[in-house]
BAMARNU-68543 format. One record per residue (C-alpha): residue number from 1; x, y, z. Coordinates in Angstrom, 2 decimals. Each point is the difference from the previous one (the first is absolute). Example, Ala and Ser with C-alpha at 12.3 -4.5 7.8 and 13.67 -1.06 7.14 Angstrom:
BAMARNU-68543
<r><nr>1</nr><c1>12.30</c1><c2>-4.50</c2><c3>7.80</c3></r>
<r><nr>2</nr><c1>1.37</c1><c2>3.44</c2><c3>-0.66</c3></r>
***
This chain:
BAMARNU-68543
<r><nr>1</nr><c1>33.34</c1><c2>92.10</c2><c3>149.97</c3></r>
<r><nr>2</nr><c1>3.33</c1><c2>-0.03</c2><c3>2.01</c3></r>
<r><nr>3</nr><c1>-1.22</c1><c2>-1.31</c2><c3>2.77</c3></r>
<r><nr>4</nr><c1>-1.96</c1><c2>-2.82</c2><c3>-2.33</c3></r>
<r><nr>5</nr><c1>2.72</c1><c2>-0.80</c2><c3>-1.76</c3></r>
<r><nr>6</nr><c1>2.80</c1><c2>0.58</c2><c3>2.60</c3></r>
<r><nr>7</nr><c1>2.09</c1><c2>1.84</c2><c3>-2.36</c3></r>
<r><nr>8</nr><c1>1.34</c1><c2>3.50</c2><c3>1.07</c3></r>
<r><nr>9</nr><c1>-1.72</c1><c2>2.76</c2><c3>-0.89</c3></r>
<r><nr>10</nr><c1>2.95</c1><c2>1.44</c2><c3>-2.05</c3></r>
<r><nr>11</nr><c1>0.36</c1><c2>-3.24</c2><c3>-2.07</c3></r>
<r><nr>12</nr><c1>-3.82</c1><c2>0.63</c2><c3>-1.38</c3></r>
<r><nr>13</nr><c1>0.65</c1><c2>2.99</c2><c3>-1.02</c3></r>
<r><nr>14</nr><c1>3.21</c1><c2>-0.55</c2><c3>-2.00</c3></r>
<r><nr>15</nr><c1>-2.08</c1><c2>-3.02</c2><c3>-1.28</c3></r>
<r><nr>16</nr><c1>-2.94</c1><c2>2.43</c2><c3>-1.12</c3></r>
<r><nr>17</nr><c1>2.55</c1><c2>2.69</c2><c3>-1.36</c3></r>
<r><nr>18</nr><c1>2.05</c1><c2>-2.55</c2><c3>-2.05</c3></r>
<r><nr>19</nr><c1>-3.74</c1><c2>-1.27</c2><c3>-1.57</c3></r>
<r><nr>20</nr><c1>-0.98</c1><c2>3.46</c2><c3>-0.69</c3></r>
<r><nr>21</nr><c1>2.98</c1><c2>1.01</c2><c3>-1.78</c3></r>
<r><nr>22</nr><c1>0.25</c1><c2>-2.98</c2><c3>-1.92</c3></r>
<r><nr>23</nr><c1>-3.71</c1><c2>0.67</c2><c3>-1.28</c3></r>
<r><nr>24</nr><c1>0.94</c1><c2>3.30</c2><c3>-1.21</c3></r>
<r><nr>25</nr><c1>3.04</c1><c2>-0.93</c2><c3>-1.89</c3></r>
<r><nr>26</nr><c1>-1.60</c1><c2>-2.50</c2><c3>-1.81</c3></r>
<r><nr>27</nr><c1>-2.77</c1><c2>2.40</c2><c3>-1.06</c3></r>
<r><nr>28</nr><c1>2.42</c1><c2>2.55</c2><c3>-1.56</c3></r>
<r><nr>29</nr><c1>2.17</c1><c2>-0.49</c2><c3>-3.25</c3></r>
<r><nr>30</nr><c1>3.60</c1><c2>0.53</c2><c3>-0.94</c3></r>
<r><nr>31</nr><c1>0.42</c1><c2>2.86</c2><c3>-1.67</c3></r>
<r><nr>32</nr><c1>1.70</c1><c2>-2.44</c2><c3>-2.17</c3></r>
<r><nr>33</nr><c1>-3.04</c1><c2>-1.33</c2><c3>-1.05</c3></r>
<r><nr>34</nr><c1>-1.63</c1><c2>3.00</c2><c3>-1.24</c3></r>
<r><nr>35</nr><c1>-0.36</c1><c2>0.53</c2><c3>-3.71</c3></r>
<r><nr>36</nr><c1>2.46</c1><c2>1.83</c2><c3>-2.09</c3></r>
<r><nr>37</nr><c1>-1.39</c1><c2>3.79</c2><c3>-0.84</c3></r>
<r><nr>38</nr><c1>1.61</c1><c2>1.40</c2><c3>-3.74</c3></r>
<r><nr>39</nr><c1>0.60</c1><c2>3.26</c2><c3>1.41</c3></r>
<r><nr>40</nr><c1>2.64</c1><c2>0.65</c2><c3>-2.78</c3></r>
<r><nr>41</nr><c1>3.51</c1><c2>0.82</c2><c3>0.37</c3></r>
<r><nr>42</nr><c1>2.17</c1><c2>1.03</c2><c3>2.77</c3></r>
<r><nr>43</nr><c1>1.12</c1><c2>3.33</c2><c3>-0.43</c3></r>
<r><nr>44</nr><c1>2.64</c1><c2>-0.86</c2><c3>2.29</c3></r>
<r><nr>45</nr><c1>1.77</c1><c2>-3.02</c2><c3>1.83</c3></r>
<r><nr>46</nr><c1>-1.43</c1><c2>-0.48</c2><c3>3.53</c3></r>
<r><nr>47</nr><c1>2.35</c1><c2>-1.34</c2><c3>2.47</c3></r>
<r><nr>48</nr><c1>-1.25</c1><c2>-2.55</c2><c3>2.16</c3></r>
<r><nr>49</nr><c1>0.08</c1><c2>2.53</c2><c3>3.09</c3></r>
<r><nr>50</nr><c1>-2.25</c1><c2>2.56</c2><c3>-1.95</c3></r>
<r><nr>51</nr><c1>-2.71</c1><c2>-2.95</c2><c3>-1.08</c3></r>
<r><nr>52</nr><c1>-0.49</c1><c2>-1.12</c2><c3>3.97</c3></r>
<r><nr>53</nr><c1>0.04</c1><c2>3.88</c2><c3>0.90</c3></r>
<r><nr>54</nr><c1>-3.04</c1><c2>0.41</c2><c3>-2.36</c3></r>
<r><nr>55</nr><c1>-1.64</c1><c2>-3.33</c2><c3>1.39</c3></r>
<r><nr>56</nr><c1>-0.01</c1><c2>1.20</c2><c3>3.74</c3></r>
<r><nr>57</nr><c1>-1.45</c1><c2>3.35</c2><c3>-1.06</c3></r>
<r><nr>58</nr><c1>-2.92</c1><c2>-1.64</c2><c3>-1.57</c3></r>
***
């Protein structure tokens, strides 16, 4: 296709990455998005640290 096109090998690639990352962001959702779960109450304040600690483990 390079030599088709006369475009470097390397700028195909990038080109192909770029599309195939852009696919799979658009097929995920925000976690914003996500419908609120009535767990109940807090029994204590998270801090903002804590909450992303907890996401990464998951």
């Amino acid at each position: 296709m390079a030599a088709r096109t006369g475009r470097p090998v390397a700028e195909l690639i990038r080109h192909a990455m770029t599309e195939y990352l852009d696919r799979e962001r658009r097929g995920r959702s925000s976690v914003l998005e996500l419908p609120a779960h009535d767990s109940g109450e807090l029994r204590e304040p998270w801090t903002r640290s804590e909450v992303l600690d907890e996401m990464r483990e998951r």
